[in-house]
C-alpha positions as CSV (number, residue, x, y, z in Angstrom):
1,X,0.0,0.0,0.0
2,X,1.5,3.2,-0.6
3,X,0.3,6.0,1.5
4,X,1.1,10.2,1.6
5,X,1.4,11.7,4.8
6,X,0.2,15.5,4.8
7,X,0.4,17.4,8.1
8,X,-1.8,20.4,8.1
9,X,-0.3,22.8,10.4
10,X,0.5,26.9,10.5
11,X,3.4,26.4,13.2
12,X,4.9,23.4,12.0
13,X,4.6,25.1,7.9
14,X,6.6,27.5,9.5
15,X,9.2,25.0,11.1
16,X,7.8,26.7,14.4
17,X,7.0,22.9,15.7
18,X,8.2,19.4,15.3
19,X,5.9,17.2,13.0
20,X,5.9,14.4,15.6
21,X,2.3,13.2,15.0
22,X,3.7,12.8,10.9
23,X,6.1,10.7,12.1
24,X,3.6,8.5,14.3
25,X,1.8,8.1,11.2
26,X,5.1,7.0,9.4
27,X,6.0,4.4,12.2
28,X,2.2,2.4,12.1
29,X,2.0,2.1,8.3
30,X,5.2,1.0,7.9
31,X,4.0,-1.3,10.7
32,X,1.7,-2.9,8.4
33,X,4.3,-2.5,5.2
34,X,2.9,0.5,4.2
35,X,5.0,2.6,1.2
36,X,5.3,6.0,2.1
37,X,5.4,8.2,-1.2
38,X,5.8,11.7,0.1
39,X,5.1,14.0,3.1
40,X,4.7,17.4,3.1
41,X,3.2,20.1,5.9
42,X,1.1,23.1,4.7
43,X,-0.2,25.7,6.6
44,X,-4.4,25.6,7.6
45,X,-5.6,26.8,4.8
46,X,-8.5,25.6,3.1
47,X,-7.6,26.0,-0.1
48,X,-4.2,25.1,-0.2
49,X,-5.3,21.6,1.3
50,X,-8.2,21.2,-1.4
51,X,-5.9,21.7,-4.1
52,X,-3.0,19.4,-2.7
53,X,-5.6,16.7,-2.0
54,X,-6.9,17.3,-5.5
55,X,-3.5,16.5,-7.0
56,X,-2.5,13.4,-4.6
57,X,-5.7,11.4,-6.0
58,X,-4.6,11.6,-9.6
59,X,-1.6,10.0,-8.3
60,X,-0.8,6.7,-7.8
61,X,-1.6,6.7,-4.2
62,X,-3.4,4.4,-2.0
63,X,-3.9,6.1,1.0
64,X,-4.1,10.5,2.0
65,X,-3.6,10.5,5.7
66,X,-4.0,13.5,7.2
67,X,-2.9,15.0,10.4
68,X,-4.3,18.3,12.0
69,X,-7.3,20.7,11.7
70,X,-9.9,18.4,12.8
71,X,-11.2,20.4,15.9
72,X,-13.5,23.3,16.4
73,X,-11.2,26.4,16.2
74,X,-11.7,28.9,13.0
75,X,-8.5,27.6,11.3
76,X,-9.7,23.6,11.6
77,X,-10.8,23.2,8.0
78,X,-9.4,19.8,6.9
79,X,-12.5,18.3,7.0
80,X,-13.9,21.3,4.9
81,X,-11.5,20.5,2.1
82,X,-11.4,16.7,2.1
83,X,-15.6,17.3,1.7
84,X,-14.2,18.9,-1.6
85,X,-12.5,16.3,-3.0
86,X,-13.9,13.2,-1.7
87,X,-16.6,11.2,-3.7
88,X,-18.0,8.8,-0.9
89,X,-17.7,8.9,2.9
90,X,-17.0,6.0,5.0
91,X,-18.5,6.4,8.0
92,X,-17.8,3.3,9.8
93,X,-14.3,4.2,10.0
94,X,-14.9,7.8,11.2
95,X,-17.4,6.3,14.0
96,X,-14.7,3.9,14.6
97,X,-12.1,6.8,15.8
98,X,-14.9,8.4,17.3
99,X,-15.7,5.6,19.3
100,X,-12.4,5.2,20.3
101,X,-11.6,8.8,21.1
102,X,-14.5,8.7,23.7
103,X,-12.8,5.7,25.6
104,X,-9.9,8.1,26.5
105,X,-11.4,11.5,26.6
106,X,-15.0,12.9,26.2
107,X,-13.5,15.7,24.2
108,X,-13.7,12.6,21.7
109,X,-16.8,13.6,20.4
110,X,-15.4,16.7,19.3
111,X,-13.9,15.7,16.0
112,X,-14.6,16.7,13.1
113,X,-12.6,14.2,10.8
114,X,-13.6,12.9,7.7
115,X,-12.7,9.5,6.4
116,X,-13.7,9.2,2.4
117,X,-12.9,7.7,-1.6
118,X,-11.8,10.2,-4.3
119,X,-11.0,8.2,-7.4
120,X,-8.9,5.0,-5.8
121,X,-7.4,6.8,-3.0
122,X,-8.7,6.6,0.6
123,X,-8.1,10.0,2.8
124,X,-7.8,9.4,6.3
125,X,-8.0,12.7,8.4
126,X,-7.0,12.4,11.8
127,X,-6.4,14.1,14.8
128,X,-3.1,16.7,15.6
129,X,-2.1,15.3,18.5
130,X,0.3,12.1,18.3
131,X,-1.4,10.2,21.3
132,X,-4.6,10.6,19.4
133,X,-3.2,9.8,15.9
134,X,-1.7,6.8,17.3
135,X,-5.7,5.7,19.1
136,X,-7.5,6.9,15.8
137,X,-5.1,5.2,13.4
138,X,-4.2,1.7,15.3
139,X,-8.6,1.7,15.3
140,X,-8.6,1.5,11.6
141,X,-5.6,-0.2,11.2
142,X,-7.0,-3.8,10.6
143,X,-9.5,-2.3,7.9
144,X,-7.1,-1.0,5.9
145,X,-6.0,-3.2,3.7
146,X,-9.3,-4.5,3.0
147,X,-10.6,-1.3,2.0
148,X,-7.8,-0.6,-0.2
149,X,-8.5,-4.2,-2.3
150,X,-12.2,-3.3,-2.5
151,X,-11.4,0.2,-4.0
152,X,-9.5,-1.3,-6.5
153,X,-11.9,-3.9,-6.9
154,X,-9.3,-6.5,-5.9
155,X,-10.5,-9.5,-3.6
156,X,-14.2,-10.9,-5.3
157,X,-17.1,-10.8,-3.9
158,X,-17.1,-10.1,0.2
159,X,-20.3,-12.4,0.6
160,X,-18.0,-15.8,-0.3
């Protein structure tokens, strides 16, 4: 699977902070043999992050997976601009992080992120933090694969 990891962040565009929750990212999909294809941080602005999303899915990516700008402040807008670009939601996967956000904090039901298809590319938006990208992503982690075959039609029929 290759994935893209795009951290959405004013202070770490401006190499103000350390991309640690990137780099958590990094460590689980490679976990599973994931192929990371590129990484990049941008600043949280909307339309920055639509149109970088909107170039990754004409790639040969399997997997967008965001980090930051899922919350409720005015600069949050990843959600906003995956809505954009994606075609199909998967909710399952967003109650899934949900559900598991709420086991740890109640602040859990806070988030805002958006799990969804564009073309044959799944994007994943998480949370900023690294303890919650770690919760949100290991959640989904088993999943993942599955999804990707089934995007890509790859696998048969799942009623066999």
């Amino acid at each position: 699977m290759k994935y893209y990891v795009l951290t959405l962040s004013d202070k770490g565009s401006k190499g103000e902070r350390e991309d640690i929750s990137g780099k958590v990212i990094q460590e689980i999909m490679n976990s599973i043999n994931g192929e990371l294809v590129g990484y990049k941080i941008l600043p949280d602005e909307k339309d920055l992050i639509t149109k970088e999303l909107k170039e990754l899915i004409n790639k040969d990516i399997d997997i967008i997976l965001t980090t930051g700008g899922t919350g409720l402040t005015p600069r949050d807008v990843t959600p906003e601009a995956t809505l954009e670009v994606i075609e199909r939601r998967i909710y399952g996967m967003e109650i899934a992080m949900i559900v598991e956000a709420l086991k740890h904090t109640p602040h859990g039901m806070l988030s805002r992120a958006i799990v969804g298809v564009a073309k044959n590319t799944i994007i994943i938006n998480l949370p900023g933090s690294p303890k919650a990208v770690k919760k949100n992503l290991n959640v989904l982690l088993p999943a993942i694969p599955h999804a990707v075959k089934k995007i890509n039609n790859i696998g048969g029929d799942c009623a066999r």
